[in-house]
N, C-alpha and C positions, 0 to 999 in steps of 0.2 A: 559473370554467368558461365564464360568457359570452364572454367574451375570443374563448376558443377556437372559442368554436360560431358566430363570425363569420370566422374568421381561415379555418377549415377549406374553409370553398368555395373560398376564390381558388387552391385543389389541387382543386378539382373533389370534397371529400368533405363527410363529414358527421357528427358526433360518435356518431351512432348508428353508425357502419360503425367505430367505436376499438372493438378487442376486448381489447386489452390498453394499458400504457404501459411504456416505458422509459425509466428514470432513475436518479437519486441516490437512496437508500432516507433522504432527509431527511424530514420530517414534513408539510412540504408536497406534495410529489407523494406523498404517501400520503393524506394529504385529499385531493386529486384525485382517485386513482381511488378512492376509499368511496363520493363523491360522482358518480361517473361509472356506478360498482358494475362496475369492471374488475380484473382482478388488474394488479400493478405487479411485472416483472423489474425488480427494485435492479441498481444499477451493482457487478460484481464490484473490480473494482479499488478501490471504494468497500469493499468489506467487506475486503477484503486490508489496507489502508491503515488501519483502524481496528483488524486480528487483532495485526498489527507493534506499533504503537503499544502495543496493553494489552502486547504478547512483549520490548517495549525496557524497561519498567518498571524489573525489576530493578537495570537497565543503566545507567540515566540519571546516579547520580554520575559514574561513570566515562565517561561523553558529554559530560556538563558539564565534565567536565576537557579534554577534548578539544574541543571548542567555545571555551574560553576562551586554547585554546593558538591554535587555530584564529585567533582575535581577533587575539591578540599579534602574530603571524608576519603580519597586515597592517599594522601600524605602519611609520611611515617607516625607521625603525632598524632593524629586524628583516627585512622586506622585501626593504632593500637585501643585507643579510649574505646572505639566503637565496638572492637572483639571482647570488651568484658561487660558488654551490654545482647549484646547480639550475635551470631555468626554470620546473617546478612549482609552479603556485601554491599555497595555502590555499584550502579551500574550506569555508564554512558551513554549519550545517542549517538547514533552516526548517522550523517548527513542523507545520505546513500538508499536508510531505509528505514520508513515511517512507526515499524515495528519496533525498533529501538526508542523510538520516542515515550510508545507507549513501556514496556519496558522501564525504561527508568522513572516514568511517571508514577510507576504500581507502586516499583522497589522505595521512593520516596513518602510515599503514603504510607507505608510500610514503616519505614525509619523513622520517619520527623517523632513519634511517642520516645525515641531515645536522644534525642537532640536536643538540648539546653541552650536558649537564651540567653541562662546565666556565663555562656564560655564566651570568652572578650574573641575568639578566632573564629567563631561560628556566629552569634549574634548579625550580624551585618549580612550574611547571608541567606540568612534565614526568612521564608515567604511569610508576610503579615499574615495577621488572620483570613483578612479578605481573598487577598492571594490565594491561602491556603485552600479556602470553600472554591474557587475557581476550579483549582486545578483538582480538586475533588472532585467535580463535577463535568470539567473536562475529562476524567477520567473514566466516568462511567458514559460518558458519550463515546470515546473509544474501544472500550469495551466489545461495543455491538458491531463496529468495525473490524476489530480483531476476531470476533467469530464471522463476521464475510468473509474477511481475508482467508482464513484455514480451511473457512469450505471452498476456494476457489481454487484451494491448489491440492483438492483432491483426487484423483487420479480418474474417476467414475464423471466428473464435472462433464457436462455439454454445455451449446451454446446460449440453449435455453434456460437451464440452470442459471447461467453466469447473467444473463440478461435478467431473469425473475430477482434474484439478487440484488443488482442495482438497480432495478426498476423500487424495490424495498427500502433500501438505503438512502437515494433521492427525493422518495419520498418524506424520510423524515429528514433528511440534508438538500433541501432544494440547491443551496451554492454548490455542490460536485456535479450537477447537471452537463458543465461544462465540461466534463472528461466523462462519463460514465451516459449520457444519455443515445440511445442509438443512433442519434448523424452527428456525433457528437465532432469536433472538427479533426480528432487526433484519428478518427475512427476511418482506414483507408477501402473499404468498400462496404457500405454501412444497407448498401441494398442485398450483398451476398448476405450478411450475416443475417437480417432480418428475415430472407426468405428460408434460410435455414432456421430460424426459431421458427416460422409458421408452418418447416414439414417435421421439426420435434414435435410441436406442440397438435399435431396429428389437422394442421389446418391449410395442405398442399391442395386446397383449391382455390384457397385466396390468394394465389401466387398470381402472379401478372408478368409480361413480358419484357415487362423491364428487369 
């Protein structure tokens, strides 16, 4: 906190004029402000990105198979075959972030119309039918995700927005409840942000003193 409470002047401020912070709901800027004794807005896209993650679970075999087909289709051999079919590449996930997932889920729905069963290198990787409908389906569930996501990290976003949002999304994903619902546990002052959605939402008389 010293850091800050020297860095603050050369803006002309003062760590006593911090009424609040914004960030990553990681552990450190949650020590931050305990020790500032401010409430901290979490980074929404941060809870979304964690709600996805525990909502892939199920999913992950059949990701892993598709990741590994992912792998193959960059090999020299495979590469070359796929450039006189397509100029679509393969695309990766990374661990890091749920938007990759979706990502290479598109780019394989995409692909698999050029990918042969008949090829002794590919066969074995290749999702069954079943599989196949799965991940089709997973895909259009994330879909509506990846349009939350983009509106969340628009520049005009408030808290209200970000709240109406997943209030949307939970409803049709009851399991993100656990990251995304307003006292949600990751959620470190879940009474600030709440009172703030009821003076967006033009309802600063149903405020209480808590």
């Amino acid at each position: 906190m010293g850091a800050i409470e020297r860095f603050l002047p050369f803006f002309g401020k003062t760590i006593n004029g911090c009424k609040f912070l914004v960030g990553d709901n990681c552990a450190v800027n949650k020590r931050l402000a305990n020790l500032m004794n401010v409430p901290l807005v979490g980074c929404a896209s941060h809870r979304l990105n964690l709600a996805v993650r525990e909502f892939l679970v199920p999913f992950e075999t059949a990701l892993d198979q598709v990741q590994q087909l992912m792998r193959k289709l960059r090999t020299l051999n495979q590469a070359a075959k796929l450039r006189m079919k397509t100029p679509l590449m393969p695309i990766l996930r990374q661990d890091t972030r749920w938007s990759s997932t979706f990502s290479m889920l598109e780019r394989y729905i995409r692909l698999r119309e050029f990918l042969s069963a008949d090829d002794d290198d590919m066969a074995d990787l290749l999702p069954s039918r079943a599989d196949h409908r799965k991940l089709e389906d997973l895909l259009s569930k994330l879909r509506c995700i990846e349009s939350i996501s983009k509106k969340l990290q628009g520049d005009e976003l408030t808290l209200l927005d970000a709240r109406a949002l997943f209030d949307g999304l939970f409803e049709l994903r009851p399991s993100m409840t656990t990251y995304l619902s307003p006292d949600a546990e990751i959620v470190h002052s879940p009474v600030f942000e709440a009172a703030v959605v009821k003076v967006l939402a033009g309802d600063a008389g149903l405020l209480t003193n808590e």
